[in-house]
N, C-alpha and C positions, 0 to 999 in steps of 0.2 A: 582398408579393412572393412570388411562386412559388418552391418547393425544386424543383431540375431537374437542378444540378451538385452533387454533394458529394463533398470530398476527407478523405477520414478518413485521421489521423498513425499509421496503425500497418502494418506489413508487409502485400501484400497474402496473401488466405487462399492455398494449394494448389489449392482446387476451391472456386471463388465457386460453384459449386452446392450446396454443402453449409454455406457464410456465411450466420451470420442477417442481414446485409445483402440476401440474393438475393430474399428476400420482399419487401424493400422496392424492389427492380429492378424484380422481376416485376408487382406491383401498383401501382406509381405512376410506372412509367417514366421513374425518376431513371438518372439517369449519375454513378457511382460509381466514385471515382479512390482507389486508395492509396498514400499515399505517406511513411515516416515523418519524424518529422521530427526525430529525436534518434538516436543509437544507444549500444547501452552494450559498451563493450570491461574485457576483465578486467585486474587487474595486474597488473605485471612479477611478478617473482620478488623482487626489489629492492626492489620497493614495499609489496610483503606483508612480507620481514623485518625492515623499518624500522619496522613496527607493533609486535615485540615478541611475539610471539602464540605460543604455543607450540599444535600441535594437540592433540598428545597429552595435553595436562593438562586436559582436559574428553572428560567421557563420552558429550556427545548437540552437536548439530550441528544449527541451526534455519537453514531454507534457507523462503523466499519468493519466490524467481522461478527459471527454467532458469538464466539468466544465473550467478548465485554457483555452481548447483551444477558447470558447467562450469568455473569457474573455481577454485572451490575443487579440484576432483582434478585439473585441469590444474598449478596448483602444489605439489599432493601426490606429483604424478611428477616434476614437476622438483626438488624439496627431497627427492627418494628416502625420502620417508614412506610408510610401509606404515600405512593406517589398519588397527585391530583388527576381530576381529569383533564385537565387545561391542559397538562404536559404535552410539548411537541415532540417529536421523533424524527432526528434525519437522515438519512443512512444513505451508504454512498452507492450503492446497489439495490434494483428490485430485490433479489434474492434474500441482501439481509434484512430488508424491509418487510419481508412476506412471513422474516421466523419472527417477528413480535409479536403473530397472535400466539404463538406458544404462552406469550404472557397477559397481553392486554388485546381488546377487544381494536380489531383492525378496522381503520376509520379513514377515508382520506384526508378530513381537516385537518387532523392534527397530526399524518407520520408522510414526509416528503422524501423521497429517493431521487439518486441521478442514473445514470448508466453508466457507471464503475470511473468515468474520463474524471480525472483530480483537477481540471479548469472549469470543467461543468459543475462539478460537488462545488467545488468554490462561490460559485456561479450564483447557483441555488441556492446557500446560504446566506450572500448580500443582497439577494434579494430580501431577507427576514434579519437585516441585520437590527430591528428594534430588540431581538431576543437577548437573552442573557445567557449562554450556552455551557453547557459540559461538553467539554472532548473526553470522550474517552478514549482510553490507549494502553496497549500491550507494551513490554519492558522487551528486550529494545522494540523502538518504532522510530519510523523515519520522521525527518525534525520537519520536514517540508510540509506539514498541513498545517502546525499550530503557528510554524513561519510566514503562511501567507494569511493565515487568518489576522496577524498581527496587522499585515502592511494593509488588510482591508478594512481594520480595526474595529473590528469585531469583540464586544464585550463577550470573553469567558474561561475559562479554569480549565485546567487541565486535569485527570486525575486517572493514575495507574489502577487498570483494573486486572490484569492480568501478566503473568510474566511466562516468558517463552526458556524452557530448559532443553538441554540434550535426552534425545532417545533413546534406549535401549539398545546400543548397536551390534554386543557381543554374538549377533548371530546371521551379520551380514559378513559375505565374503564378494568383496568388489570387484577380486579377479577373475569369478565366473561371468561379469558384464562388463558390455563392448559400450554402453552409452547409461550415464548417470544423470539424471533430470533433478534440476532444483529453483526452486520458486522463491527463497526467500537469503538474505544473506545471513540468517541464523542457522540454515539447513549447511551452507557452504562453511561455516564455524564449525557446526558439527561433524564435519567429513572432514574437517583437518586435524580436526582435534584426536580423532578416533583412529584416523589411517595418515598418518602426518608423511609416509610415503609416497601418495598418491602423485603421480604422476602423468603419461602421454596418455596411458591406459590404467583402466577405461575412461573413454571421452568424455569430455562433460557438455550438456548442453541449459543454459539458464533461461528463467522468465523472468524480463523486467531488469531497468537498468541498476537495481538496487541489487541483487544477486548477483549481476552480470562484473558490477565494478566489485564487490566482494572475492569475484573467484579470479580476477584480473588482480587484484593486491596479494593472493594469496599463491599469485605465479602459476597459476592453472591456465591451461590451454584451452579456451571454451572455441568450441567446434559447431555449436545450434545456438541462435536466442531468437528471443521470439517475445513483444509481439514487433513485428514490423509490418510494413504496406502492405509485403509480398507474405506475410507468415501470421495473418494476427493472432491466431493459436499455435501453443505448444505443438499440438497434435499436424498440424498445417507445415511447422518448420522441422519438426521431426522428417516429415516422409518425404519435403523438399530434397531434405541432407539423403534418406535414404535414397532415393530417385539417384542422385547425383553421383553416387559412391557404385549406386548397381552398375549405373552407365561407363563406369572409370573415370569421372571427373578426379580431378583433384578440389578440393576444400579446400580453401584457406581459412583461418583459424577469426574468428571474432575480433575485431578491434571497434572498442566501445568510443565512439569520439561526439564531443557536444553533449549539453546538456540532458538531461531527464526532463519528460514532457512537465515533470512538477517542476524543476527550478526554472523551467521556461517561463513558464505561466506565473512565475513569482518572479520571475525578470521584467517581463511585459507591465507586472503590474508597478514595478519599481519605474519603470519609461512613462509610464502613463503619468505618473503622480509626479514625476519631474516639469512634464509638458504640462501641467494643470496649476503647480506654483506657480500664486499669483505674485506680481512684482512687490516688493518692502519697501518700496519709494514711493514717497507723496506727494499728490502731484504738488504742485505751489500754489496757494490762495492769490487772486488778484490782487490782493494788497501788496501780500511779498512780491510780486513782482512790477509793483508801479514801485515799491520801494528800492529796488534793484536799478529800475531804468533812471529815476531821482538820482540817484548817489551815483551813478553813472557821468550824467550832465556834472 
């Protein structure tokens, strides 16, 4: 079956001329719908100090999407907190790095970024493990960062800044589209929730193994994911599939096997720390053992 419609779950761009989806427009004369299917709102004020969370009693602040960072200094203003200037900032991407001057004047000493890889973020945090950290985190989030933070044991708190709901979907029709695109496994909750028929069609194609296993528990047939060697964009593995479907291949269907590159790198660090325990045996004082060879004789 020909790709011709596809509705991809996430906001549409500002200027689809500057979307790497516009490559796959311009070259294969698909029709490209966005539309998301989840949205995430911050908490109350109410909802943050039922957590317990002091801000000021940690030095550095680990921010992962725009989302917490709006929401963290939105309830900074309302609890009349004046963050310091000492405050560090560490974010798991340039990109979300770049929206803190929305808030705070952008400085390298104090705000560090990786390039999105979750063993590098890792990485770059025990390198500053004298800090005292905030994770912050959207409701659900995957358990795998504050998991490895523990085995690298790393002093810090967690605390919910925002939570993810279903979207508005009463005016999506998914049998007009040949391929469904989703990023996140709240978006794959929200498509079964909504169209709990979904089946062969339309396709689905996911980002990332946390989606991926989501639409694989939910007995969906995923036909794209991405990233891989061969695909490391959505946009990469989308037009691989189309390529292949133009030519008459046949597609085989996704089977997700082995780890996520996060519980890898929280394996590794579990091996490492095996081989690093030191022995709980002592050696024997020369005494005890002239005492040994004595009562021997």
């Amino acid at each position: 079956m020909k790709i011709k419609n596809i509705l991809v779950s996430q906001p549409a761009p500002a200027l689809i001329e500057k979307s790497p989806f516009n490559e796959l427009i311009r070259k294969y004369q698909v029709d490209i719908t966005f539309h998301p299917f989840i949205k995430v709102e911050g908490v109350s004020l109410k909802e943050f100090r039922s957590q317990r969370i002091e801000i000021l009693d940690h030095s550095a602040v680990i921010f992962t999407s725009r989302t917490t960072i709006d929401s963290f200094f939105r309830l900074c203003e309302e609890a009349r907190i004046t963050i310091p200037e000492t405050m560090k900032y560490f974010c798991n991407t340039e990109a979300v790095a770049l929206y803190l001057q929305k808030y705070i004047v952008y400085r390298k000493r104090k705000i560090f970024f990786a390039d999105g890889a979750f063993a590098n973020f890792m990485e770059l945090l025990l390198k500053h493990k004298t800090e005292t950290f905030l994770l912050t985190l959207s409701e659900p989030h995957k358990p795998e960062m504050p998991m490895a933070m523990e085995k690298l044991k790393l002093k810090f708190d967690k605390v919910i800044l925002a939570r993810t709901v279903s979207a508005d979907l009463s005016d999506v029709d998914i049998d007009r589209y040949d391929m469904l695109v989703f990023y996140s496994p709240s978006e794959i909750a929200a498509l079964v929730a909504k169209f709990p028929q979904v089946g062969e069609r339309p396709q689905i194609a996911t980002f990332g193994h946390g989606a991926t296993r989501a639409a694989q528990k939910e007995g969906l047939t995923i036909r794209v994911m991405a990233p891989t060697p061969e695909a490391p964009s959505m946009t990469k593995a989308l037009e691989i599939y189309i390529q292949k479907v133009e030519a008459g291949e046949e597609v085989p269907a996704v089977l997700l096997e082995g780890d996520s590159p996060d519980q890898a790198y929280i394996q590794s660090r579990e091996v490492r720390t095996v081989k690093r325990r030191p022995s709980t045996a002592k050696p024997a004082s020369s005494n005890s053992v002239k005492s040994a060879v004595a009562a021997k004789k």
